[in-house]
C-alpha positions in Angstrom: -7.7 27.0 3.7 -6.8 30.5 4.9 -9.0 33.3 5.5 -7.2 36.6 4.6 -9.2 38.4 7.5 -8.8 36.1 10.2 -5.9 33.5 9.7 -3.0 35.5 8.5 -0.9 38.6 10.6 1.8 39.7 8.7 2.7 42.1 11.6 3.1 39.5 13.9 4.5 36.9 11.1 1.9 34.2 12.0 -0.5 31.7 9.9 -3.5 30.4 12.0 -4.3 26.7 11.2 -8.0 26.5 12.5 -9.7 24.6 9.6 -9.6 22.7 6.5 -11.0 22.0 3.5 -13.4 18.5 3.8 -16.2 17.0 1.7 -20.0 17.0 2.0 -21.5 14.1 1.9 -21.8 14.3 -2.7 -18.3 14.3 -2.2 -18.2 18.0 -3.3 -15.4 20.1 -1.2 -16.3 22.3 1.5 -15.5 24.8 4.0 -14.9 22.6 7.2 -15.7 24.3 10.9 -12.1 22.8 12.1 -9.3 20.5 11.6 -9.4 17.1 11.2 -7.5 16.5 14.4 -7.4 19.4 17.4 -3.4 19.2 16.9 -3.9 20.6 13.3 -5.3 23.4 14.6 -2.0 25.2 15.1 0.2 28.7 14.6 2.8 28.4 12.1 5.6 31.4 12.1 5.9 32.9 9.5 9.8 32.7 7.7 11.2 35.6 5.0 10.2 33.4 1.9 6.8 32.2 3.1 5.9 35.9 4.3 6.9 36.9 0.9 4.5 34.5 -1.0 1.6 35.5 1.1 1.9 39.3 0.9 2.2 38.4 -3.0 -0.8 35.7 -2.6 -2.8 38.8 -1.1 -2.1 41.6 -3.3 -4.0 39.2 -5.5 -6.7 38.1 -3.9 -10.0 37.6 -5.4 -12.9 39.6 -2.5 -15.0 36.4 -1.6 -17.7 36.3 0.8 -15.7 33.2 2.5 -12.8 35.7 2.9 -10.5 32.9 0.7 -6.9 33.6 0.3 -7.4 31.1 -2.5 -10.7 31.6 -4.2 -11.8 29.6 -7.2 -14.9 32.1 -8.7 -16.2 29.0 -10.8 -17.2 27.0 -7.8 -20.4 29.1 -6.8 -21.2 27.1 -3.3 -18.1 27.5 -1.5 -15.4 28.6 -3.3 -12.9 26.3 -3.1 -10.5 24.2 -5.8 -11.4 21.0 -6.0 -8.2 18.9 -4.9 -8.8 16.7 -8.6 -8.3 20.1 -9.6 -5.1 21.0 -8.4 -3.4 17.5 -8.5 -4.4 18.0 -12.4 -2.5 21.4 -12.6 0.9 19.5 -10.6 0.7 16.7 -13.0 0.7 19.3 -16.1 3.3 21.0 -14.5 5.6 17.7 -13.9 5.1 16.9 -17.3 6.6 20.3 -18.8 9.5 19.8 -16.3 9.9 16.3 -16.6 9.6 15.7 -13.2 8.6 12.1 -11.8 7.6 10.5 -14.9 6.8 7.0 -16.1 5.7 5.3 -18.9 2.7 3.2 -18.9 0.3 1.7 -21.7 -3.4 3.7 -21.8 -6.2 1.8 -22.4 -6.5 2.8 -25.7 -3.2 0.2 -25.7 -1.1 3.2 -26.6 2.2 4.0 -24.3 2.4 7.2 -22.9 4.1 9.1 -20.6 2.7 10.2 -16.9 4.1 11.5 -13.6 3.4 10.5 -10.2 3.2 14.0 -8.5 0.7 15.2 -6.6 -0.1 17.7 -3.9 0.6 15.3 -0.5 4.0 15.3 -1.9 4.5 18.3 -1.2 3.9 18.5 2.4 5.7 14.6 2.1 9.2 16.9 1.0 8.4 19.7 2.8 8.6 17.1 5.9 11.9 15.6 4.5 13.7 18.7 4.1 13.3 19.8 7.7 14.5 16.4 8.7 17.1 16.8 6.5 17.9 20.3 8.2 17.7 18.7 11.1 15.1 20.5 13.0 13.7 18.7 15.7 11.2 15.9 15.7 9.1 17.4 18.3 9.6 21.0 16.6 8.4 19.2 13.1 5.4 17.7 14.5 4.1 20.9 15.7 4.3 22.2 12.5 2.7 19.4 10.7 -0.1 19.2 13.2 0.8 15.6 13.9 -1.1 14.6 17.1 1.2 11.4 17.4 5.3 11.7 16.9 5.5 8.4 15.4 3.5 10.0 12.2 6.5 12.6 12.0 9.4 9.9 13.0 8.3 8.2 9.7 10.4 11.3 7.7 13.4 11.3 10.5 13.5 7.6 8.8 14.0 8.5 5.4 16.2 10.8 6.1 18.4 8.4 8.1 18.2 6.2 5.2 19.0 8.6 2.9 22.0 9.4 4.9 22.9 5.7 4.6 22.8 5.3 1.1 24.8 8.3 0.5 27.3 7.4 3.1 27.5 3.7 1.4 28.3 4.8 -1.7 30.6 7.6 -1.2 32.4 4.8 1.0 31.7 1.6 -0.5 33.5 -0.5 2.3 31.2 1.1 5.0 
């Protein structure tokens, strides 16, 4: 969760990473007082295409006492989306694009159609597409706020076994 006033320098092209969303104990999201881990707390550079979504994300930002880049208005404690919430909106959204879908019977005994997406994917590809652009393990880690490399190795293996597979069957005798 960013604070517009704090956490974001466009001049200087920098995200700070200094909290995170968590849950009280009703389960309800919350404003956290840090990350989860001290490595997540972290400065992120800022690339042409990210800085563009955030100067578009805060031309429309709803004024919040919490100083939320991302403000829900409907939750009156804190502010935030609910992550139910958001996972809902992906899974509407991969249903439209038919992305990731599956058929499965409801309980109603009725087959119908679903998709797997939701938001740790995200980060999950975000993490396989750097590997796959080969930026540096060590590099990657940083930016995911792994405190352990053998949490960001774990995407340097898919991508070597995606290499693999594509090698194998563009040279079936491999």
């Amino acid at each position: 969760m960013l604070d517009y006033t704090k956490d974001i320098d466009l001049e200087k092209g920098i995200v700070i990473i200094r909290r995170t969303q968590t849950k009280d104990t009703k389960g309800k999201s919350r404003i956290g007082e840090s990350t989860k881990t001290f490595s997540g707390q972290r400065t992120i550079d800022l690339n042409d295409i990210s800085r563009k979504a955030l100067v578009d994300a805060m031309n429309h930002i709803i004024p919040n006492k919490f100083h939320l880049l991302f403000y829900n208005p409907t939750n009156k404690q804190y502010g935030l989306y609910e992550e139910a919430s958001i996972n809902s909106a992906l899974k509407r959204a991969g249903l439209k694009l038919g992305i990731g879908l599956y058929e499965e019977v409801n309980s109603k005994g009725k087959k119908v159609t679903r998709t797997d997406i939701h938001t740790h994917m995200l980060r999950g590809t975000f993490a396989t597409r750097c590997a796959e652009a080969k930026i540096a393990p060590v590099v990657l880690k940083e930016i995911l706020g792994h405190s352990d490399i053998s949490s960001t190795q774990v995407y340097m293996q898919f991508q070597d076994e995606s290499l693999k597979n594509v090698y194998k069957h563009a040279h079936p005798r491999a």
